[in-house]
N, C-alpha and C positions, 0 to 999 in steps of 0.2 A: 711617206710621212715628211712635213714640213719640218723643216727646220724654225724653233722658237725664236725671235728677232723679239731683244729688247728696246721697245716704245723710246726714243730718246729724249722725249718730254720728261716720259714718266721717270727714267734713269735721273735726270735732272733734277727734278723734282726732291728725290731722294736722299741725293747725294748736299742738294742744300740743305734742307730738314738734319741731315746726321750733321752737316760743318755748322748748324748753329744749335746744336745741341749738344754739342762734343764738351765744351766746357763756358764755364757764367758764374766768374766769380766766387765767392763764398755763401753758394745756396746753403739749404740745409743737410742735400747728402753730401757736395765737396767738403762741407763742416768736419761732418761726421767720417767720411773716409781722411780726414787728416787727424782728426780728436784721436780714433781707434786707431790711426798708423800711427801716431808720436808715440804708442805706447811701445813699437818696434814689431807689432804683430805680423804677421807674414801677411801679403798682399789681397791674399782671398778672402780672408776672414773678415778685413777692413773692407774691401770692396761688398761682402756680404753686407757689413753695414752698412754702404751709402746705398744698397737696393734697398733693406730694410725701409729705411728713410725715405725714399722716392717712392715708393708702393705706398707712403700717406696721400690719403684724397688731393689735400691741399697744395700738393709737392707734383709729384707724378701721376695723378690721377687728373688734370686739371682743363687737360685736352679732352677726357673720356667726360666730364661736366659740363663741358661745351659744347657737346652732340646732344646730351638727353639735356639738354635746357633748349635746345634749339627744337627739336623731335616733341617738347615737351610747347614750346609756341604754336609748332603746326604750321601753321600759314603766315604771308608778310601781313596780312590785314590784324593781325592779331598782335603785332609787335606794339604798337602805341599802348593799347593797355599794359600789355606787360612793362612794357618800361614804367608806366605809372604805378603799376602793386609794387615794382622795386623801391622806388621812392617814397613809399608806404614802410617799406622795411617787410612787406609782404612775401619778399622775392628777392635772389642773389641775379646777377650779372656776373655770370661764369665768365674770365677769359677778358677780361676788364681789370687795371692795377697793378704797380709791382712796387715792390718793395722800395727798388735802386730807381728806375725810372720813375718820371713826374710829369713825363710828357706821353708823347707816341712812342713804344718798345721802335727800335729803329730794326728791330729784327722781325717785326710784326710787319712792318712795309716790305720788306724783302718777300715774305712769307703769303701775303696778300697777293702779289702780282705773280707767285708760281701757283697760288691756285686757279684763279683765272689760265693759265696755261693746261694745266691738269684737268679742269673741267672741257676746255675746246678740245681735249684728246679724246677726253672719255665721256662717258652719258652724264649727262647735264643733273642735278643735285638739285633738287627744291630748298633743300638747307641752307645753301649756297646765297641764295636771296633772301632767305630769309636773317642771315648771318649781316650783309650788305645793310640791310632797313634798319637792324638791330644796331650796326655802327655808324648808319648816316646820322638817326635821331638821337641816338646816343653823343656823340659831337657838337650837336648844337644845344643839347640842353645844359643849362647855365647848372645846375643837381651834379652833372657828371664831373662838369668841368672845372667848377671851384672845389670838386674832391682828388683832382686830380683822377680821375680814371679812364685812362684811354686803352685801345685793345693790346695785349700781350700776346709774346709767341704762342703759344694756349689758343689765340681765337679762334685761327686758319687750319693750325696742324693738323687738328682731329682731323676735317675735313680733307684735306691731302691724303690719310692716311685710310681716310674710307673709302676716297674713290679710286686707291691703288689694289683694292678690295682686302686691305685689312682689316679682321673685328674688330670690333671697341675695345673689346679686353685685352688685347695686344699692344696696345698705346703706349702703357706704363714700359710691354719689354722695347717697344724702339726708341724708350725715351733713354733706357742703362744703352744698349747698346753703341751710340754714339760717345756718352756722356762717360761710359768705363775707358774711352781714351781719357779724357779730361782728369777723371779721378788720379788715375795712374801716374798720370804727368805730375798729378798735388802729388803723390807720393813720392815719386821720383825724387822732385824738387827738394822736397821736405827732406828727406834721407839723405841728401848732400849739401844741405845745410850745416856746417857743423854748430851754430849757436840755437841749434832747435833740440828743445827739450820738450819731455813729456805736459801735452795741454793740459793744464790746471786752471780755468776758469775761476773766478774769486765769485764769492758770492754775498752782500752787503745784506745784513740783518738789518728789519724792517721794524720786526717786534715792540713787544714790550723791553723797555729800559732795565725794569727790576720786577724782581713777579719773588714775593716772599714764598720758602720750603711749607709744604703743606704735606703735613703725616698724613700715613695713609688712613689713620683711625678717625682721621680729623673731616676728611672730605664727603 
């Protein structure tokens, strides 16, 4: 019996995917594993919450909308329409936009040039080009580009992680697993902080000014 030798592409691969996942700022679950730590909660419980958080679609699921929108084009011949039903509002462009960025995710060019490595190790990926057509035309169209939507770490990943033959449905856990260092560090920090106090968020009524009592026999 052979001894198993780890692919040193694919190790690479990996190991960059986890160091730009590890941690990014005040997303929605570093939010929330800080909001649930300032309350002094024990570590697990908070970190339950920032997986909570990331198991939404739009969070941690964002990579796995970026295979079945690709899977869901089919072919590169087929890319030019779809970019058009998007621009119809007929259709989303998965794995396109961020919040903080306005530009190119500069973690997405990183994330670009290791799949192209990962594909010449392993069997070639029709997604793969069909991913490339979807962000060449996407680039030059003036729709994308005055909205600012250029690819995000999102675009590539999935695709990294499926030709390292991870399921789709495994995305969301390689996305905590990196990212539970990053959380950890928020909490860390925060707990030696001593001017941190429990998060209270304000919240600015929008309502009515005055709204006269209305009995109940009245209504």
């Amino acid at each position: 019996q052979r001894d198993y030798e780890v692919n040193p592409v694919l190790a690479k691969a990996l190991d960059v995917l986890f160091i730009l996942h590890a941690d990014h700022e005040q997303n929605c679950s570093t939010a929330t594993m800080r909001g649930v730590g300032s309350s002094r909660v024990d570590p697990y419980s908070a970190l339950s919450a920032a997986v909570a958080a990331l198991y939404g679609p739009l969070h941690g699921g964002a990579n796995e909308a970026v295979i079945h929108m690709l899977q869901h084009i089919g072919n590169v011949k087929n890319v030019p329409s779809f970019i058009e039903r998007v621009k119809k509002g007929e259709g989303r462009l998965m794995g396109f936009g961020h919040r903080v960025y306005k530009n190119y995710d500069p973690r997405a060019k990183i994330i670009r040039k290791v799949a192209y490595e990962v594909f010449e190790a392993t069997e070639s990926n029709p997604l793969l080009e069909i991913a490339v057509e979807l962000e060449r035309i996407a680039l030059q169209d003036e729709y994308f580009i005055s909205r600012k939507l250029y690819p995000n770490v999102d675009f590539y990943s999935g695709l990294i992680y499926q030709a390292l033959g991870f399921p789709i449905e495994y995305f969301s856990f390689l996305f905590a697993i990196p990212r539970a260092a990053g959380w950890l560090t928020q909490w860390v920090e925060m707990l030696n902080d001593d001017e941190q106090k429990i998060m209270r968020p304000r919240q600015i009524y929008l309502g009515a000014e005055r709204r006269d009592y209305v009995s109940i026999e009245q209504r």
